[in-house]
C-alpha positions in Angstrom: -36.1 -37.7 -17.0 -38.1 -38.1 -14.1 -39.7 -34.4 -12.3 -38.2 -35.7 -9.3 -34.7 -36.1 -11.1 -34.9 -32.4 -12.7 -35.8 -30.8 -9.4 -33.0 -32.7 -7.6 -31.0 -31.5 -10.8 -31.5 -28.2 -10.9 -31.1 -28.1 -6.9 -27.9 -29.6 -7.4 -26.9 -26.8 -9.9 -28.1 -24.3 -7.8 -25.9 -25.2 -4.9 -23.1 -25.3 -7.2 -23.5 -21.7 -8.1 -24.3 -20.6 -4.8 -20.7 -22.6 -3.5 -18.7 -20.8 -6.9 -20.1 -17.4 -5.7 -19.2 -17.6 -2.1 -15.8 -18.8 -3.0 -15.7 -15.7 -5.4 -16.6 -13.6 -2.8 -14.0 -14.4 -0.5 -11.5 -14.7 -3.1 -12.5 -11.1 -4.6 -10.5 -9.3 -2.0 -6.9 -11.1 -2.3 -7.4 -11.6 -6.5 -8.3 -7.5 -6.2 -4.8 -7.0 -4.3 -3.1 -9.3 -6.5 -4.1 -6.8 -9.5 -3.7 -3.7 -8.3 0.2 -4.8 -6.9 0.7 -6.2 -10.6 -0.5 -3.1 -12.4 0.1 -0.4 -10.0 -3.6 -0.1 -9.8 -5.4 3.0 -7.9 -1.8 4.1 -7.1 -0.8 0.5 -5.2 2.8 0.7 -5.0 5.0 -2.0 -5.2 7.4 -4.2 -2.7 10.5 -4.2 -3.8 11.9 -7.9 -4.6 15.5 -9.1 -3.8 16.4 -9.4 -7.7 15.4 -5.4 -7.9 17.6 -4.4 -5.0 20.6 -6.3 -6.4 20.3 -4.6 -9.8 19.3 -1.2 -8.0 23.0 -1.6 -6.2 24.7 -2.3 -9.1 23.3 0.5 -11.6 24.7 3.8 -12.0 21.9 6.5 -11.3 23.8 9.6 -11.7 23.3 9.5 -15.4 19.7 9.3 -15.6 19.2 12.7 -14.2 15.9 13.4 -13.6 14.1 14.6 -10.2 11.0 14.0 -9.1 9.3 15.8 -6.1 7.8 13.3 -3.5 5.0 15.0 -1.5 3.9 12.9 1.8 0.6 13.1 2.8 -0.7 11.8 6.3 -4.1 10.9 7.9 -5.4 9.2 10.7 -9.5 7.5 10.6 -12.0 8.8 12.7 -11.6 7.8 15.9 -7.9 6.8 15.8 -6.5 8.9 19.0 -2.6 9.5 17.5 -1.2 12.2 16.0 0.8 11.0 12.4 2.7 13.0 10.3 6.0 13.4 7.9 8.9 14.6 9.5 9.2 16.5 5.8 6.0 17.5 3.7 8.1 16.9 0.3 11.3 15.8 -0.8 13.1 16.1 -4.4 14.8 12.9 -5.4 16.9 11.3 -8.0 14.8 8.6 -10.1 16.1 5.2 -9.3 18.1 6.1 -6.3 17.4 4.6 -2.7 15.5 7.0 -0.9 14.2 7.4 3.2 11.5 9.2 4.4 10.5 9.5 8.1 6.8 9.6 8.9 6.2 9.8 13.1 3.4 9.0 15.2 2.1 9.4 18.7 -0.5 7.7 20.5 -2.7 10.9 22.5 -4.8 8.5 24.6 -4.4 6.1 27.8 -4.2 3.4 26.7 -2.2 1.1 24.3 -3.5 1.6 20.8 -2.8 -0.7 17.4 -3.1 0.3 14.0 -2.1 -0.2 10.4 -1.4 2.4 7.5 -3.0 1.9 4.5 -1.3 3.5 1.5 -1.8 4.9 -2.0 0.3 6.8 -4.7 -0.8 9.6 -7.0 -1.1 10.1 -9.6 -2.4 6.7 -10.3 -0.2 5.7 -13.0 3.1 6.5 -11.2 2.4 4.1 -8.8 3.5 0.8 -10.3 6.8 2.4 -10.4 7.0 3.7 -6.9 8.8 0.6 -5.0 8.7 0.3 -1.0 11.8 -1.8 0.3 11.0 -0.8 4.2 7.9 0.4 5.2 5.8 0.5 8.5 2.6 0.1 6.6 3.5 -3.7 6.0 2.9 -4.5 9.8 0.1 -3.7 12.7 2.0 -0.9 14.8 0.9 -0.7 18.4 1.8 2.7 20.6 1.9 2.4 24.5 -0.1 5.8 25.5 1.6 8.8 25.1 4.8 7.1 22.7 6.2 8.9 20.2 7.6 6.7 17.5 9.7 7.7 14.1 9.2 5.3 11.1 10.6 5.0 8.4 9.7 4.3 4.5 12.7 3.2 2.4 11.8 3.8 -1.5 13.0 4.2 -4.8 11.1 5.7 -8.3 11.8 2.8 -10.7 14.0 3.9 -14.4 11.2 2.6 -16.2 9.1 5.4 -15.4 11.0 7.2 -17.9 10.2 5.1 -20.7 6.3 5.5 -19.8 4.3 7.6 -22.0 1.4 7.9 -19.6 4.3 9.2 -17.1 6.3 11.6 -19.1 4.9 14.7 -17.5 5.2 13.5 -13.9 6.5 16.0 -12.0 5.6 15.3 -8.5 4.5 11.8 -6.8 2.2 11.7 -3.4 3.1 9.3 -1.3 -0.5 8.9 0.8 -1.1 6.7 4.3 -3.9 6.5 6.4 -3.7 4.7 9.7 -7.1 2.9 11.1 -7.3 1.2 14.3 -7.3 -2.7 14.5 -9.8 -3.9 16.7 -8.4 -6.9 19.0 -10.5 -9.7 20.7 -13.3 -7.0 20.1 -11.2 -4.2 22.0 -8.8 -1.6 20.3 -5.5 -1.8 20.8 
């Protein structure tokens, strides 16, 4: 093979690679989410589907009898001018039974300010069996100054977390958000 030919080659492969590794890179983030919802990873919780709130309505919970403690935890980024907490710091609840908690937040500045809550369950493990079926952390919330809003988070603690090994000495699940600002058109809010 002609120099020429191995130089255009080997430039060839080069782009190739570079093209793979940029498509990585912007694929990293979503095939990152994708595992940690599958696995419960870092405490990701999990959406409930339609097929687990038809068998959730048909099952009988009062059996399974054990409590957990649910511990909320609230925090708001640097720079994010609302107040945010739970309307309850804790709440004992009945494994595999529909649950609401009440978070509430108020915008403190002037003007109209859009955020979203980012989320995590500890300990780690629990959190593939922690299922959200409502919560305001799947949406962009925007606060007119000074509102005061109350929103919800409609959960349940899956069974299965019974049957878990690496679970059998949870006593108390933290349910954790953290709302940042969303910039818009290069403004907040």
């Amino acid at each position: 093979m002609a120099p020429a030919a191995q130089q255009a080659r080997t430039a060839m492969i080069a782009v190739a690679v570079a093209l793979v590794m940029l498509c990585l890179g912007f694929a990293s983030v979503p095939l990152y989410r994708m595992f940690c919802q599958a696995t419960g990873f870092g405490g990701t919780t999990q959406r409930a589907t339609e097929q687990q709130l038809r068998e959730l309505a048909t099952q009988d919970h009062s059996g399974i009898g054990r409590k957990l403690s649910v511990r909320f935890d609230s925090n708001v980024a640097q720079g994010m001018p609302w107040q945010f907490y739970p309307e309850q710091r804790s709440e004992t609840v009945q494994v595999g039974q529909k649950t609401m908690a009440i978070f509430i937040a108020k915008n403190m500045s002037d003007k109209p300010v859009t955020g979203r809550a980012s989320f995590n369950v500890t300990p780690e493990q629990s959190g593939v069996y922690f299922t959200k079926i409502q919560c305001f952390c799947f949406t962009e919330q925007t606060l007119q100054p000074g509102q005061e809003v109350r929103m919800p988070v409609l959960y349940f603690v899956d069974p299965k977390i019974l049957n878990d090994a690496d679970n059998k000495d949870v006593q108390e699940i933290t349910l954790s958000y953290t709302f940042y600002p969303v910039e818009k058109d290069g403004n907040q809010g």
